[in-house]
N, C-alpha and C positions, 0 to 999 in steps of 0.2 A: 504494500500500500504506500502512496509514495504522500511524502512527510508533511505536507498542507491535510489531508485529509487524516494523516492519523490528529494533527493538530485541532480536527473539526471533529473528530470520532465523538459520539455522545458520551457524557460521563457519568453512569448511571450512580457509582459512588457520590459524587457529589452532590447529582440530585436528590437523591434521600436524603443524605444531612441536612438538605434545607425543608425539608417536606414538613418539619413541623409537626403538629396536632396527629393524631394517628398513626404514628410512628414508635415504635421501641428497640429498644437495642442490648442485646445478650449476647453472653462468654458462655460458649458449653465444655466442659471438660470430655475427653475421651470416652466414651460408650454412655454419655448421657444421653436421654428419652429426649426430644424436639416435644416430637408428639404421638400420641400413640392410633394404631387402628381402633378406629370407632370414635374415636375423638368427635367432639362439636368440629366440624368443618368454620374460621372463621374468619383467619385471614392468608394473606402468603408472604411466606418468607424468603428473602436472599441472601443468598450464602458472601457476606463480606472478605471474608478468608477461611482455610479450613475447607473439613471435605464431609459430608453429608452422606450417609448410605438410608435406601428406601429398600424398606423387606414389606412384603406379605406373610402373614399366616393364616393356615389352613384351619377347619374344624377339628382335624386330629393333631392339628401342633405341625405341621410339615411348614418351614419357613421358608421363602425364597426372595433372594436381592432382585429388585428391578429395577435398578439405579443407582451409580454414585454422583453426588454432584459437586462442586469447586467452585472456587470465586467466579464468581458473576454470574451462577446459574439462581434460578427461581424455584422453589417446589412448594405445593399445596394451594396451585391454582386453581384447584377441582372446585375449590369454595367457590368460585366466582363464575359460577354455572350451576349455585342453589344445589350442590353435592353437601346432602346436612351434614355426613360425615366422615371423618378420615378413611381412606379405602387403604391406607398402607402409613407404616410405621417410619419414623424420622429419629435415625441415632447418628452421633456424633462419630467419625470413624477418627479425628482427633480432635484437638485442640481447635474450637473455631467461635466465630463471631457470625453472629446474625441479624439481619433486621426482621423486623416483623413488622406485615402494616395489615393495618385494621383492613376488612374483607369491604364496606362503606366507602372507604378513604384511599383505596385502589382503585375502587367503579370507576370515581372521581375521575383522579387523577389522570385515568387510561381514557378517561371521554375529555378531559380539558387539555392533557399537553402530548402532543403529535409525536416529539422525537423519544419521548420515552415509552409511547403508546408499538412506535416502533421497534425500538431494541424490545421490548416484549414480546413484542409479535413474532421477532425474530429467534427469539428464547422459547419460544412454542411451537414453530417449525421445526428448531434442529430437534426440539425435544422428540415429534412425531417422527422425524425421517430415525431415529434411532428406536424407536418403537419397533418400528418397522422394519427397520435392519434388523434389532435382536432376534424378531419373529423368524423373520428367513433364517436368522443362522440356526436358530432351535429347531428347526424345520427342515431344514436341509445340510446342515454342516456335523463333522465327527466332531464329542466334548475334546477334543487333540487343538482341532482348529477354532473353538468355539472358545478354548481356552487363550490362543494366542492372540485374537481379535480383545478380548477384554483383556487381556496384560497392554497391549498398545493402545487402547482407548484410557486404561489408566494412566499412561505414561505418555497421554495430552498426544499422541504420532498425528498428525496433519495439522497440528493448530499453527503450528511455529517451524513447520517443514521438518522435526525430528523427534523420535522420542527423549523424554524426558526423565533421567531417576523418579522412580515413584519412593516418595520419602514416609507418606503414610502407610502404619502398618499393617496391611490385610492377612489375616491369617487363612489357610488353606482350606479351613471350612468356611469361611465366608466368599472363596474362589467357588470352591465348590458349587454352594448355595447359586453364586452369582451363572455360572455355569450349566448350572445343571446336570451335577455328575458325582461321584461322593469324591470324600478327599483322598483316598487310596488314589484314585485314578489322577485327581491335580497333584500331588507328590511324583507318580509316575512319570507324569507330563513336564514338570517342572525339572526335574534332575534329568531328561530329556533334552531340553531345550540350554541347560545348563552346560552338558557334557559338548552338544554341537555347537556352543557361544553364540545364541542367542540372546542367552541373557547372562547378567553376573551378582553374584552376591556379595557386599561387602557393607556392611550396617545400613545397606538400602538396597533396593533392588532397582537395577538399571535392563532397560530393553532396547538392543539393537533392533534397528533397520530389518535386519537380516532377518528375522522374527518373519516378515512379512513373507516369504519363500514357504513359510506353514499356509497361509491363505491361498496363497497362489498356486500349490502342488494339487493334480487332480487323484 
């Protein structure tokens, strides 16, 4: 993007800070509750920094991830579509700060100012086209491959042209979970991808490019 328009880029941080009245602002420590399934549906929040995991549970307890999110993403816009209740659970995967704006005080907001009407809009598209990417891959792809597409979507691979150390720490049943496969099989997969340098461990995990050769193999 060339340097006049990152200079115009909207700046949704700083539009919250001025948003005033119907606005709050929270610290959550590592594996604390957002909010829970079933919850009153009432407003939505933005992830400031820090990273967000969304799970479902089932009637027998079977949990599964459908979502991690990072600075600058949105979750529990389902409010603002008269959804009375949380359809899915919001934990801290670390250390992070959030805003929360009243469900009222979004309506607003999203019907009086255009450029933040649109970075939302634009935070609700990518969110669908990954909907719908995840579907196909559950649908059509091995947990092998299903596993390397979510370690590169962890490690940001197209935001900034490379993958990124992921410094938050996921553990193998929450791969799993995210996945769709137990952790026997992401351990598997993992020291796999390990031994051919895909990836590397050292107090973080880091994801080669190379990674990409698991998607791309028929």
């Amino acid at each position: 993007m060339p340097k006049n328009q990152k200079a115009a880029a909207f700046d949704a941080h700083a539009f919250l800070e001025a948003m005033g009245r119907g606005r709050t602002v929270s610290k959550h420590q590592q594996h604390d509750v957002v909010f829970s399934q079933g919850d009153r549906a009432d407003s939505v929040y933005y992830v400031r920094t820090g990273k967000v995991k969304l799970s479902v549970t089932s009637a027998r307890g079977k949990e599964a991830v459908i979502g991690v999110l990072g600075d600058g993403d949105f979750f529990g816009e389902g409010s603002l579509i008269s959804q009375p209740v949380r359809l899915a659970t919001a934990t801290a995967l670390e250390e992070c700060t959030l805003d929360r704006i009243d469900k009222s005080k979004m309506l607003r907001v999203l019907h009086d100012e255009a450029k933040f009407s649109d970075r939302f809009t634009a935070h609700l598209l990518t969110r669908n086209s990954r909907v719908e990417a995840d579907l196909v891959d559950q649908l059509m792809n091995s947990s092998e491959k299903r596993l390397a597409r979510t370690l590169l979507l962890l490690a940001n691979f197209g935001k900034e042209g490379r993958p990124e150390p992921i410094t938050t720490k996921i553990s193998q049943e929450t791969l799993a979970e995210m996945v769709g496969t137990t952790r026997p099989r992401i351990s598997f997969f993992m020291n796999k991808f390990r031994k051919l340098g895909f990836i590397d461990y050292n107090g973080t995990l880091r994801v080669h490019s190379s990674l990409l050769s698991v998607l791309l193999r028929d």
